[in-house]
C-alpha positions as CSV (number, residue, x, y, z in Angstrom):
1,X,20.0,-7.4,-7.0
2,X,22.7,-5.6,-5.2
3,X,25.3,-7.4,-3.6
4,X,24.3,-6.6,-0.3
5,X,21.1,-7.7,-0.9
6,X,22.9,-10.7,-2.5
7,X,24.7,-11.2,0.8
8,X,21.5,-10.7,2.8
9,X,19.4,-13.0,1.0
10,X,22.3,-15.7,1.1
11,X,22.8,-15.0,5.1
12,X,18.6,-15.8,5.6
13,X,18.5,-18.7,3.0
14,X,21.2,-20.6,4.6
15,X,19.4,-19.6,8.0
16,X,16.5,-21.1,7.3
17,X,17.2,-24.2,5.2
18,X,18.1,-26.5,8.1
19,X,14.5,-25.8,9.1
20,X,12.8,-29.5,9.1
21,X,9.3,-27.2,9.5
22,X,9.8,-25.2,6.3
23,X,8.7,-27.7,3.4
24,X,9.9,-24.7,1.3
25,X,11.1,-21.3,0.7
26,X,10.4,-18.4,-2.0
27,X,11.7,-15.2,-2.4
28,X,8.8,-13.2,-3.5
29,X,7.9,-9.5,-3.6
30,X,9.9,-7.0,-6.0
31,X,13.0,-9.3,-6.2
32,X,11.0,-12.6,-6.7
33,X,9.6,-10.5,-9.6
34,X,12.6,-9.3,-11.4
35,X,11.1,-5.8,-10.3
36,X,13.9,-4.6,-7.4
37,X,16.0,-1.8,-6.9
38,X,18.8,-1.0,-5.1
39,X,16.2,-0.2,-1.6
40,X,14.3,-3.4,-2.1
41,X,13.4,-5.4,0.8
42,X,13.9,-8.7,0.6
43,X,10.8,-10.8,1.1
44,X,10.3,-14.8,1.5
45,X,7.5,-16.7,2.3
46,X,7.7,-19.7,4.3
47,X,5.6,-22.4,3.3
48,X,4.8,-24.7,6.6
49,X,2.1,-27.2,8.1
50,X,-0.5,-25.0,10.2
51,X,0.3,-26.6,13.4
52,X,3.7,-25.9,12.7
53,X,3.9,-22.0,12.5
54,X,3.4,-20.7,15.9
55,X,6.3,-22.6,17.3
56,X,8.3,-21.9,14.0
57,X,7.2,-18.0,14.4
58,X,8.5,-18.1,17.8
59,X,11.7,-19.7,17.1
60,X,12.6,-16.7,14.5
61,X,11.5,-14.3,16.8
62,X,14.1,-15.3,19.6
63,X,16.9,-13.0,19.6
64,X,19.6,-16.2,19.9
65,X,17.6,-17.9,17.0
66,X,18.7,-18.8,13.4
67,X,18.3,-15.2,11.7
68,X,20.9,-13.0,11.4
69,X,21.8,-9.7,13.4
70,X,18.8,-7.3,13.6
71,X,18.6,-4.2,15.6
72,X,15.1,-4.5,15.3
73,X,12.9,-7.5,14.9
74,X,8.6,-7.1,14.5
75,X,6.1,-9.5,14.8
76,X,3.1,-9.3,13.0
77,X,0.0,-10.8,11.9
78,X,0.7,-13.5,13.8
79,X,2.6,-15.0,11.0
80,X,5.2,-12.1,10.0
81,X,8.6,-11.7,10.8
82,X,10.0,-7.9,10.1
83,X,13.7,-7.4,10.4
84,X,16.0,-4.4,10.0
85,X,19.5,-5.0,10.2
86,X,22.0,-3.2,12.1
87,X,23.1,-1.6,8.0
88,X,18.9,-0.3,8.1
89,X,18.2,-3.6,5.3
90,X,15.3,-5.0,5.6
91,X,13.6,-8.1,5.4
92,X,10.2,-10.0,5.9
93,X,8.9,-13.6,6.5
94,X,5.9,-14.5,5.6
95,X,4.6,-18.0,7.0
96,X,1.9,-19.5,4.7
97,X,0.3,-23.2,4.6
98,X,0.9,-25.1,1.4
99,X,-3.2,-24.4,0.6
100,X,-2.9,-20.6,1.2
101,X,0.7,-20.4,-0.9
102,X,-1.5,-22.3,-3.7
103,X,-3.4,-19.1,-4.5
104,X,-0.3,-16.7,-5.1
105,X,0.5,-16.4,-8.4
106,X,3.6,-18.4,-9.6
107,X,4.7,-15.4,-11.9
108,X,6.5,-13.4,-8.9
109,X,8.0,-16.4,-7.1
110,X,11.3,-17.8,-6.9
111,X,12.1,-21.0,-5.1
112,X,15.4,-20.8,-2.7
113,X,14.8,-24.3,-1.5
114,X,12.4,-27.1,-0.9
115,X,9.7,-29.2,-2.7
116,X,9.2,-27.4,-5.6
117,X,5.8,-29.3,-5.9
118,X,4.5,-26.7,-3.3
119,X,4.5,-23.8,-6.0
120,X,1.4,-22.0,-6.8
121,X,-0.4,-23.2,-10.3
122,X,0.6,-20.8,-13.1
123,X,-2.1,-18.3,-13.8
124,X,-3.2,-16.2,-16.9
125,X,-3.9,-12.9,-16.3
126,X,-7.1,-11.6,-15.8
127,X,-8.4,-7.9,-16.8
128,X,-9.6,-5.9,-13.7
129,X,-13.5,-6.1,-12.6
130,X,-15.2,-3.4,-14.1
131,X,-17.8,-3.0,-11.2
132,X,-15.3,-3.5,-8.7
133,X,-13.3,-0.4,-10.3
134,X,-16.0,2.1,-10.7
135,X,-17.2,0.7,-6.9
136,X,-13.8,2.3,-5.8
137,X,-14.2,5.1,-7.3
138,X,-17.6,5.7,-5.8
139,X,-16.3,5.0,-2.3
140,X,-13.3,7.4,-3.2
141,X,-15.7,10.9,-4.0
142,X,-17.1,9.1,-1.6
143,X,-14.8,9.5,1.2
144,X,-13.5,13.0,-0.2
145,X,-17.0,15.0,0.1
146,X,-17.2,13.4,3.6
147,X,-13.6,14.9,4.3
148,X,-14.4,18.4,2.7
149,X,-17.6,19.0,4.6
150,X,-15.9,18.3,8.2
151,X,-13.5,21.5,7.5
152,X,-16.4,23.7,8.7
153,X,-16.3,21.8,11.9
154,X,-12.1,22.1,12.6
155,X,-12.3,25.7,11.4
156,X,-14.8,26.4,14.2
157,X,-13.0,24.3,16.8
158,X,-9.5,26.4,15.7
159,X,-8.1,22.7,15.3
160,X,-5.8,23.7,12.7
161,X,-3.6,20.6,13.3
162,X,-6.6,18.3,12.8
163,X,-7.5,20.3,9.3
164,X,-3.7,19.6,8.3
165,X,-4.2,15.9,9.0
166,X,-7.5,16.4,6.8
167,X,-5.7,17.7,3.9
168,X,-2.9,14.7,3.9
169,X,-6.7,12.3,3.7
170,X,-7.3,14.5,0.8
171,X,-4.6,14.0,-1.1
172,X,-3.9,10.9,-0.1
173,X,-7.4,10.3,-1.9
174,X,-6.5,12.1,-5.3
175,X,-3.5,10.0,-5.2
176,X,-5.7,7.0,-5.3
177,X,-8.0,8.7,-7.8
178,X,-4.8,8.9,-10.0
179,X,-4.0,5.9,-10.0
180,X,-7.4,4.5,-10.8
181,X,-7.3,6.7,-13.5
182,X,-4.8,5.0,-15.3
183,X,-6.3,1.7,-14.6
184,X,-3.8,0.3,-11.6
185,X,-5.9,-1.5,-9.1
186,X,-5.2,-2.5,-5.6
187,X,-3.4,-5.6,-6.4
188,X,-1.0,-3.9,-9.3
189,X,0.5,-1.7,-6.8
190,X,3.2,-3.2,-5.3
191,X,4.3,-2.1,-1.6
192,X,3.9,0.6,0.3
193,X,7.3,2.4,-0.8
194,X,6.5,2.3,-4.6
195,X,4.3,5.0,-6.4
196,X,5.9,7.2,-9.4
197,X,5.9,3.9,-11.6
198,X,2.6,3.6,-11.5
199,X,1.8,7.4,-12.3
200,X,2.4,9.5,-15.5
201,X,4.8,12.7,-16.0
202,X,1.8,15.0,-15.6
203,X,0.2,13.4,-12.5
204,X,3.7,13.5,-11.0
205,X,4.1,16.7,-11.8
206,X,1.1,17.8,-10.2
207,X,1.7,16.2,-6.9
208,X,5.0,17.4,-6.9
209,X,3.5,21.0,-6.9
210,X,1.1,20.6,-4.2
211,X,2.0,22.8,-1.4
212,X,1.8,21.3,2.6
213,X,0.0,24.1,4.8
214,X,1.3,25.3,7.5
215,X,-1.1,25.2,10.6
216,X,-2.9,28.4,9.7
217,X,-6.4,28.8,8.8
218,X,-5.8,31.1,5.4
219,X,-3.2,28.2,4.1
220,X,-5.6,25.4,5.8
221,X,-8.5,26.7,3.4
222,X,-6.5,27.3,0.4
223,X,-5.0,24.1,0.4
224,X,-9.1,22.2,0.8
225,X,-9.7,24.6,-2.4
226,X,-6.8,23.2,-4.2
227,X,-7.4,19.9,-3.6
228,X,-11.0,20.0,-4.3
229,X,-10.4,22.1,-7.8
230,X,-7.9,19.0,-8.5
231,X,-10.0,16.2,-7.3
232,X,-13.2,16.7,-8.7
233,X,-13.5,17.3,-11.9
234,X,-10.8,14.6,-12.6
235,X,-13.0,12.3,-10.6
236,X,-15.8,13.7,-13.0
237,X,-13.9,12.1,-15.7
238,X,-12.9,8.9,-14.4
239,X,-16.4,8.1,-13.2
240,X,-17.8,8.7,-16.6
241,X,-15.2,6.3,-18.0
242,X,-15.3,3.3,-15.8
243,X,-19.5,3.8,-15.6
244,X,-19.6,5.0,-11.2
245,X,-22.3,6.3,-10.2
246,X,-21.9,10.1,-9.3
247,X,-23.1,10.8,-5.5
248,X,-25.0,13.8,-6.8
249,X,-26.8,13.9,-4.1
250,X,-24.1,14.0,-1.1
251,X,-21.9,16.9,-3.6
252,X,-25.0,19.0,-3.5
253,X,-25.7,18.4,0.6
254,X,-21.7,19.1,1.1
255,X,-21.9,22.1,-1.3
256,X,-24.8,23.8,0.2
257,X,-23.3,23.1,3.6
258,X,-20.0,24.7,3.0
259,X,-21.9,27.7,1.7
260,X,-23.9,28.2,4.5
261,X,-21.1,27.6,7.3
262,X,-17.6,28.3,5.0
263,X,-18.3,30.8,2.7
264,X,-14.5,30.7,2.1
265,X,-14.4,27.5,1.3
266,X,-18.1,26.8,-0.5
């Protein structure tokens, strides 16, 4: 922890703690986990009585409230509280009930103050869901034959901003591929911010090298060829190891449609 995050996290904790509606207070997240770095966020949840949170949500909310300075202050969820400081930290509050809270897992929480009797059990870990896995990885080919075979459509329409927004979905998708390839399921993956831990030098690498089109139709196509040559044949692999079913069926429809109405892309 840096020590402006120190100071932060100090700043909110002595905030809060005169709080009679808070039974108790965690930091959680990367920093709860011993997992930070130096742009860390810093998140705590709230642990409160249900009947207590709307009027404890609207109390942080109010710009002469407890929190400290923030040039900007979200609401969210109806139970989130998203603040930026005027020095761009962050932070977020997450109000829970004691019975929700109970599910988390104790191993990436740290209690700031309260009833310590509130913290979830302790939980082994459990090995990922095999059928859930290779049902991901259905969904993804999925979702990136569906993607491919609309490029016939913005090629026609000249919509070559709409195709540029269709090859972020794509790789956005081989991303995802990648990362069920090395066995990192949804709830492994941290936040948003977070992604070269979970991939390897060569995956890296390879995104690293992809090249962002410009809005022009040659580029637009040569980038859904990339992509596709990229995509497939790793999802090949990694639906032959976790045991998904390929959609044969919906490749050969796509491929025999992009033959028939994008020759340069079939």
């Amino acid at each position: 922890m840096t020590p402006d995050q120190q100071s932060l996290l100090e700043a909110l904790e002595a905030a809060l703690r005169p709080e009679a509606r808070i039974g108790s207070a965690w930091l959680t997240g990367s920093l709860g986990a011993g997992q930070s770095d130096a742009w860390s966020d810093i998140d705590i949840t709230l642990v409160s009585a249900a009947d207590d949170s709307p009027g404890l949500l609207s109390d942080l909310m109010r710009a002469d409230g407890p929190l400290p300075a923030t040039i900007l202050r979200l609401s969210q969820f109806g139970r989130l509280v998203n603040g930026t400081t005027p020095d761009l930290m962050r932070f977020d509050l997450m109000l829970t009930t004691p019975e929700e809270f109970a599910r988390q897992d104790l191993a990436g929480v740290r209690l700031l103050f309260g009833d310590a009797g509130q913290a979830p059990p302790e939980r082994q870990s459990r090995p990922q869901d095999p059928t859930a896995a290779a049902k991901r990885i259905e969904s993804l080919v999925t979702e990136f034959l569906r993607i491919l075979s609309l490029a016939p459509v913005a090629v026609g329409r000249r919509e070559w901003v709409v195709m540029q927004d269709g090859v972020g979905h794509l790789r956005r998708l081989l991303i995802e591929l990648m990362l069920e390839e090395n066995g990192i399921g949804p709830a492994e993956r941290g936040g948003a911010k977070k992604l070269y831990p979970f991939l390897t030098t060569e995956q890296i690498a390879e995104l690293e090298a992809l090249v962002p089109p410009r809005a022009i139709e040659a580029e637009l196509l040569a980038a859904n060829r990339d992509l596709r040559d990229r995509f497939l044949p790793r999802a090949r692999r990694v639906a032959a190891d976790r045991g998904a079913t390929w959609p044969a069926d919906w490749e050969a429809a796509v491929t025999s449609g992009l033959a028939r109405d994008l020759p340069a892309l079939g």
